[in-house]
N, C-alpha and C positions, 0 to 999 in steps of 0.2 A: 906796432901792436897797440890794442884801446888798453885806454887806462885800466886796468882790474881793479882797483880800490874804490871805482865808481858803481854801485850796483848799476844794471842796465834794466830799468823800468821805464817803460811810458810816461808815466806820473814824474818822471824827474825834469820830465820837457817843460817849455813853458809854452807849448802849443796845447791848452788843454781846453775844453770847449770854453770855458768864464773867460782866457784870452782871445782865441778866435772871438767870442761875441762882442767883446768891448776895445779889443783892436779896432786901431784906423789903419791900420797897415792893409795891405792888398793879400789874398789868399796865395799869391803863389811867392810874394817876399817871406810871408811864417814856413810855405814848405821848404824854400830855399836855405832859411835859418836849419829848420828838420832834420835837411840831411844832410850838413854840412856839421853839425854835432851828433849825427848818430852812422855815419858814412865808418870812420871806423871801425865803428865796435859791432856794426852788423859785420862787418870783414873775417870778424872775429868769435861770433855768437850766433850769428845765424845759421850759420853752416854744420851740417849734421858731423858729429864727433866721434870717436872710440873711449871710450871709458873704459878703465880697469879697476874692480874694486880693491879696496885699498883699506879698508874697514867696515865695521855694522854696529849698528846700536839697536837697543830695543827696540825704537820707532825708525830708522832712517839706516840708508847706506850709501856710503862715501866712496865717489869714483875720482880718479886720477883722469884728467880731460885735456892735460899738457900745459895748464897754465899755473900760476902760482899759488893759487887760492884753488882747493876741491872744487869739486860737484855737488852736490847730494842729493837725492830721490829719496823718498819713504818705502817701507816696505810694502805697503799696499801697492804699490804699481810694477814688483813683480807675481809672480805664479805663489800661490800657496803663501802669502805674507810673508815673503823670501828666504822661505825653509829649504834648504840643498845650497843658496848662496852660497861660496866661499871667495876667499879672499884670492884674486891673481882673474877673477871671470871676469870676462868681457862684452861690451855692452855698447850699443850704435844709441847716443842719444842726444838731444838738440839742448843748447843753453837758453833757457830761458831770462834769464837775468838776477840779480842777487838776492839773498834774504836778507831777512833783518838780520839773521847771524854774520853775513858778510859771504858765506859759501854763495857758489853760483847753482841757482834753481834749474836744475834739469827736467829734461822729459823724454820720453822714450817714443813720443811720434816724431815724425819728421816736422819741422817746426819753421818757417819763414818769418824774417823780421823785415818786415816793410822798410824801405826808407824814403821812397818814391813813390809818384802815380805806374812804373814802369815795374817795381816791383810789386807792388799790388795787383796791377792787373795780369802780371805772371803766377804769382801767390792763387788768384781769381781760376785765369786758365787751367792751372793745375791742380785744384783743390788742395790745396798744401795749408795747414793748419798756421795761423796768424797766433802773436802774442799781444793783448791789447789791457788796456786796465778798463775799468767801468768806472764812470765818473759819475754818473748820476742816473734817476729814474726819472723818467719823461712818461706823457700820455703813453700808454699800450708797450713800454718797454723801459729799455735801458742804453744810456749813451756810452758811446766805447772810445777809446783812445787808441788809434791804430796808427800813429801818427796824425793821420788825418781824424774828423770828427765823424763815426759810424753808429750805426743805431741798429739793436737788437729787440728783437719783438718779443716778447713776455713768454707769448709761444715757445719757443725758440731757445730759452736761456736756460733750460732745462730743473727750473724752481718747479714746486708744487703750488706757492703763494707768494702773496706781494709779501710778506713777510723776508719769507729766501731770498727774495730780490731784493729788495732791499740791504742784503747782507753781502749781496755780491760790492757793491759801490767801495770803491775805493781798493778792489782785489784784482789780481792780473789772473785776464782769462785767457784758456786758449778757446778758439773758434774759428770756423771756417766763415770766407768770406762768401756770401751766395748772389749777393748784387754790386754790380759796378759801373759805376755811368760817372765818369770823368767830368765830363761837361756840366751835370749838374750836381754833381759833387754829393752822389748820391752812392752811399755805401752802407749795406745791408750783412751782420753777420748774425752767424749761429752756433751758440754754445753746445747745444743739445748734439747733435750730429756728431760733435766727437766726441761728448762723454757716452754715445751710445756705439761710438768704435770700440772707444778703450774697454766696455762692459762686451764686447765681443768677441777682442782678442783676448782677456783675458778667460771668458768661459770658455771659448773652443781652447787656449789653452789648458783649462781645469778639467776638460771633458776628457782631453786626453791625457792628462795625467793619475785620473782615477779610473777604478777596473772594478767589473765582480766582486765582492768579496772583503775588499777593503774595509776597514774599519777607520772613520775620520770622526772629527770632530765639528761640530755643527753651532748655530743658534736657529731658535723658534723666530722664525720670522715676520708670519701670518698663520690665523689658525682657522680652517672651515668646517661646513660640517662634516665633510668627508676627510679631514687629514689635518697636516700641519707643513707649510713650506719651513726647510729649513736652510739658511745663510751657510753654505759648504766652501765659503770663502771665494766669492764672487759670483758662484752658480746657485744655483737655489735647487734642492733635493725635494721630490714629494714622499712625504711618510704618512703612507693611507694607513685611517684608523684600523683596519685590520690587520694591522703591522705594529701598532704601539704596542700592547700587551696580549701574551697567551689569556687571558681573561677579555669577556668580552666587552668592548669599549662602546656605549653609545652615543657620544660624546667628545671631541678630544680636548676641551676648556674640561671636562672634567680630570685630568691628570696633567697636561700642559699648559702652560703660559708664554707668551710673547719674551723671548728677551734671557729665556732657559738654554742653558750650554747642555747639548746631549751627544754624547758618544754615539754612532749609529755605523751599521753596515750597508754596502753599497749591494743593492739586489739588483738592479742592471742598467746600464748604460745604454742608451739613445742619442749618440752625438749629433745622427743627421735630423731628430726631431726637437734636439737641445730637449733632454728630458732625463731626469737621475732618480731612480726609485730609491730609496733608502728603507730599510727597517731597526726599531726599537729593539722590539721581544726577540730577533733575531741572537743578540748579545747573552739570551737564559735560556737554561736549559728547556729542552721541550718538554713539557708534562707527559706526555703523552708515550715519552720513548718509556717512563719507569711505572707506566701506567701497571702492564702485566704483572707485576711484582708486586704493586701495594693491594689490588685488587682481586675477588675470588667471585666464582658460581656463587649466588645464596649468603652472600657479605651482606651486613645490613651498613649503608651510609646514612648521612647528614647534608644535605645539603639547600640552597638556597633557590628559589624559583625566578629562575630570569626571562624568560618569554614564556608566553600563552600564546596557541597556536586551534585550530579547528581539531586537529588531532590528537591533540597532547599536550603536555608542559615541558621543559626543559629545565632541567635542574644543574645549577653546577656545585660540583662537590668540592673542588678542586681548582685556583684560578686555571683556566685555559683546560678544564677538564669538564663537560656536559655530557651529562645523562637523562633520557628523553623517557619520560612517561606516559607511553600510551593512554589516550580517553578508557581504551577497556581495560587496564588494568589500575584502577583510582578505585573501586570499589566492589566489595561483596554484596553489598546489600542494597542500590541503586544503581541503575543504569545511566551512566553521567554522559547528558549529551551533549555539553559544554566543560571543560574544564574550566573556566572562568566561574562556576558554579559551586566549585568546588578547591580553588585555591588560587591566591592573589599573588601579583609578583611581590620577589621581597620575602614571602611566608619562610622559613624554615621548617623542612620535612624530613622528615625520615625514612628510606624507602629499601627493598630490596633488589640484589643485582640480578636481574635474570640471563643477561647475556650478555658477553664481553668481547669487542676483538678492537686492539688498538690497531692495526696495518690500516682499518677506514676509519679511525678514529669515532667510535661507535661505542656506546653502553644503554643498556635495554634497563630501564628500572619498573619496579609493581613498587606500587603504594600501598594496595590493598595487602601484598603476603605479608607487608611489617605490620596490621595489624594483626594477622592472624587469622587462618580458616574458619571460618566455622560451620565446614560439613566435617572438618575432622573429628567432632565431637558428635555425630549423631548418628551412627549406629549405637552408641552407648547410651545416649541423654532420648533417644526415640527407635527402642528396637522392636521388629517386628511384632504382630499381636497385641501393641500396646494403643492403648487409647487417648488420643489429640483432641485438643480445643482451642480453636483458634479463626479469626477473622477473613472469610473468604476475599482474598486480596485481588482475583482477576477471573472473570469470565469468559468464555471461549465456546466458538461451537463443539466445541467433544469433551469440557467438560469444565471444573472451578479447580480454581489455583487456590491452596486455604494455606494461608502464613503460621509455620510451627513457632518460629523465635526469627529475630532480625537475622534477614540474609539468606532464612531457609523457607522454602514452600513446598507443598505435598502436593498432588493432583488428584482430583475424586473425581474419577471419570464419569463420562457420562450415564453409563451403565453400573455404575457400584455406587446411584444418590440413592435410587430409592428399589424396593422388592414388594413394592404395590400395586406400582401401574409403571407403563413406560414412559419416559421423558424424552421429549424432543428436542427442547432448547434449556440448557441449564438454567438461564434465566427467567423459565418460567417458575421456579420456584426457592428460587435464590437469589440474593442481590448481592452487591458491593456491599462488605465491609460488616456482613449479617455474622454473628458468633455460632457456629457449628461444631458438632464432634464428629470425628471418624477413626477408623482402626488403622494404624499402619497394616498394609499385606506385605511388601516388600522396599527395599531400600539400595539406587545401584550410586554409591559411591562415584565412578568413576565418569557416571554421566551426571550426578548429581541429580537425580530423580529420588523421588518418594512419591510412591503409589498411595493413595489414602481408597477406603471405603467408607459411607456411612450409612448404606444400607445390612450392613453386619452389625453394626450397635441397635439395630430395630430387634424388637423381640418377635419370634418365629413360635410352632409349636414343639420344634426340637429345644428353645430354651424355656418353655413350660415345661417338656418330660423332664428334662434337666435336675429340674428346681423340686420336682416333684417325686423323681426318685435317689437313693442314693446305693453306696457298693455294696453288696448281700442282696438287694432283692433280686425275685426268682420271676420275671416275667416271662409272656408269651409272643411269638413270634413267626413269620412265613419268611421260609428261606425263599431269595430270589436269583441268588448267585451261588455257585459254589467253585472250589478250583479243586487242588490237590491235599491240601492242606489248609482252608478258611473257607469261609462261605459269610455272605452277607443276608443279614436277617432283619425285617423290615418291622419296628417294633409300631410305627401307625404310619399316616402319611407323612411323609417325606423324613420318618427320623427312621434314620439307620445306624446297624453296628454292626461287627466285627466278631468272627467267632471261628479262634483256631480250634481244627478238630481234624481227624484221620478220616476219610470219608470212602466208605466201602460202595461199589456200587450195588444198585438194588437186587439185582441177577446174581452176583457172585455170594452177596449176605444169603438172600433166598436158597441158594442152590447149598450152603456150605450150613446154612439152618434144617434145610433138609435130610443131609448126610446124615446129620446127627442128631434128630428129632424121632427119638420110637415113642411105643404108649406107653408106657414109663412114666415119660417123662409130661407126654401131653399132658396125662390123668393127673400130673403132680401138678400143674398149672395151671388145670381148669380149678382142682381142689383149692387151690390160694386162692382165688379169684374169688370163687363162690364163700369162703372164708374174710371178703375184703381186703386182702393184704396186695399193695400198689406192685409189689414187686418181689421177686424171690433170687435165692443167690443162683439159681441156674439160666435164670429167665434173660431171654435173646433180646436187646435190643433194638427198635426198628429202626432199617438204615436209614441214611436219610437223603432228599430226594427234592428238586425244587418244586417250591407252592406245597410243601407241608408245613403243618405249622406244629411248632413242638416249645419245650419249655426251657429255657436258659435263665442262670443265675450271671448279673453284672456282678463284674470282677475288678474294672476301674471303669472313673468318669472323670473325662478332664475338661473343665467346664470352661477354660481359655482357645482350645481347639476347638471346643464342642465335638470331641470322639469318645465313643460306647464300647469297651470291651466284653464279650461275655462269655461265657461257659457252657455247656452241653449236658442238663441235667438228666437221667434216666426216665 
């Protein structure tokens, strides 16, 4: 058996390259020394072992390998930083040679100790991982001690910089050997090749031991603009910023740093692409599930403007909660053909909920209903018959758009400008922004229309009779219409009224004046006449009959309608 209380490193030889160079000895008298002190203890160390663990420490675990002195491995070189380990498990792993503590350094590849050119180029044949120290840095690499004197390319040592390299010197590496030429005594190895095994047995090991669903624990490894790699203890997880936070992330140096321990869930495995989704926001509740409850129809919120878009803005009220404000609903009073026009990101607003459904994660907000309607104020503040003055705001071929108050406009059609001549183009007697009055005629709410005239504010000759008569006078008149019960009587051109009265026709008055007309009564009638008197209590009045014209007393005048009532005097 080799000595155990000798640790078994390269560096304890006195074949190390500063010998071989200043040797006068012959190259195959120092190999012959080589293996004739290490002929032994490869006997004994080179050969792949069973380990049983036998303890653990926070850094390390101690296997039982049949000899007097442990083993020890660190926990990094099993699965999960040796979490599930327990003491009695068993374990196939190669002695690498002693530590400074005196335990013998194990490893869990299969592991060859040179002792010969015969083992080498077996080691060679079968790519079987070498134990060698690094003794120094040469042009484009690093000298090895494999027994023999071997050189490792810079490439190849799996460093980022001559720095790392530098720190290998004087440390026992493993590495496969890639070149071998006996004759000229030319031996080529490569560190990188098995540290890029051991990062692949262990990932396909991690790959399979996490699932769906799992919750681990992580560090920030690297961070881009789309995400964050994170360290899932040997495999590296992507956490796309649409997975850090229900709030939306532009950024993920805006909430994450390099070097940060996160809790995360496993969203889905890809072994055969080595790819591990992870999510953050996965671990909180989702906003979204208790949306229906905090929110209603016609809620007013608060919230904060986070993208501008050609159609709209998006508000969020809520982290991981956006409500989208349509371009047509930002205003009553302009037509926003931009929202950037009208609100920056960042801004806090306040807006109302017009429609709600969390299953698509969907909220409808108006800006314009929190400030308030204001056609609901205007059949009261502008009702019909009432007289407007105001700034004709927009031109059109059929007629002028005239502005009542912010947000409201009236329409003077083309036909209700003027009652003097007719107009073709409104614009030929009206411009932009010229001050006008006109009459409201009607008002439709629910189209938001208002009809304006301004040829009713012009004065006619029915607002001279107007002005000119009042209720008690007795004028004169030609009936032009009559019905059952009224008849219209034309007091000049074009003014007319109204005049309830029972209306007998001419033939049945006639025939029913005849019945009951003797000379009596004639003689009694001519006698008044020729006396002057207008009328007597017996006396028939004439029916009446269209195109007579007869004498009525106005009874009312309502000078906002412009309507005449009047009376049927005898």
């Amino acid at each position: 058996m080799a000595n155990e209380g000798t640790p078994n490193t390269i560096s304890d030889s006195p074949n190390t390259p500063e010998a071989i160079d200043d040797s006068t000895e012959s190259f195959g008298s120092l190999l012959s020394q080589f293996e004739k002190t290490h002929a032994d203890r490869s006997k004994t160390e080179a050969a792949q072992k069973e380990g049983i663990v036998v303890s653990i420490s926070s850094d390390s675990v101690f296997l039982d390998i049949g000899f007097k002195v442990e083993g020890v491995l660190s926990r990094g070189a099993f699965e999960n930083n040796a979490e599930g380990i327990t003491i009695g498990d068993r374990f196939p792993v190669s002695v690498k040679g002693r530590n400074e503590e005196g335990y013998y350094a194990l490893s869990r590849l299969k592991i060859a100790q040179p002792t010969d050119w015969s083992s080498l180029e077996e080691a060679f044949a079968q790519k079987t991982a070498v134990v060698g120290t690094a003794t120094g840095v040469v042009k484009g690499g690093l000298t090895v001690d494999l027994g023999v004197r071997a050189f490792m390319p810079a490439s190849r040592s799996g460093t980022r910089d001559a720095a790392e390299l530098e720190k290998l010197v004087g440390q026992e590496i493993t590495c496969r050997i890639v070149k071998l030429d006996a004759a000229d005594e030319d031996v080529v190895v490569d560190r990188r090749v098995i540290l890029e095994e051991q990062t692949r047995q262990l990932e396909q090991k991690r790959y399979s031991e996490v699932s769906e669903g799992d919750i681990v624990s992580g560090q920030v490894r690297s961070l881009t603009s789309y995400g964050a790699f994170v360290d899932l203890g040997g495999v590296d997880g992507l956490l796309h910023v649409s997975d850090i936070a229900w709030s939306r992330v532009n950024n993920p140096e805006e909430v994450l740093t390099v070097g940060q321990q996160l809790q995360v869930k496993i969203l889905k495995v890809d072994a055969d692409n080595r790819r591990i989704s992870i999510g953050l926001k996965q671990l909180q509740p989702e906003p979204w599930d208790s949306a229906a409850d905090k929110y209603q129809l016609g809620q007013r919120v608060s919230g904060t403007v986070k993208r501008l878009t050609d159609f709209g803005a998006f508000i969020e009220v809520e982290p991981g909660i956006e409500g989208l404000i349509h371009v047509s609903e930002m205003s009553w009073v302009n037509k926003v053909r931009k929202p950037g026009d009208l609100l920056k990101l960042e801004d806090t607003v306040e807006a109302v909920i017009l429609s709600i459904n969390p299953a698509e994660r969907r909220l409808s907000l108006g800006l314009k209903q929190a400030l308030g309607d204001p056609w609901a104020v205007v059949p009261q503040k502008f009702p019909a018959g009432s007289v407007i003055e105001g700034p004709v705001a927009r031109l059109t071929k059929f007629g002028a758009f005239v502005q009542l108050a912010e947000g409201i406009e009236g329409l003077v059609h083309i036909s209700e400008i003027s009652a003097e001549k007719r107009i073709n183009h409104p614009q030929d007697v009206l411009k932009t922004g010229q001050i006008v009055k006109a009459q409201v005629l009607a008002i439709d709410i629910e189209k938001r229309q208002i009809k304006l005239s301004m040829k009713q504010l012009i004065p006619t000759d029915l607002d001279e009779y107007l002005e000119e008569h009042s209720v008690g006078d007795v004028v004169s008149g030609r009936l032009i219409e009559q019905t059952a019960d009224n008849v219209i009587v034309e007091l000049g051109e074009g003014i007319r009224a109204h005049c309830a009265v029972k209306v007998k026709t001419e033939s049945a008055a006639s025939s029913q004046s005849e019945a009951k007309l003797d000379l009596s009564a004639l003689s009694s009638m001519l006698n008044a006449r020729w006396k002057g008197e207008t009328k007597a209590s017996n006396a028939q009045v004439e029916p009446l009959h269209v195109g007579q014209m007869r004498d009525f007393k106005i009874v009312t005048i309502d000078r906002d309608t412009k309507q005449i009532a009047l009376e049927l005097t005898t």
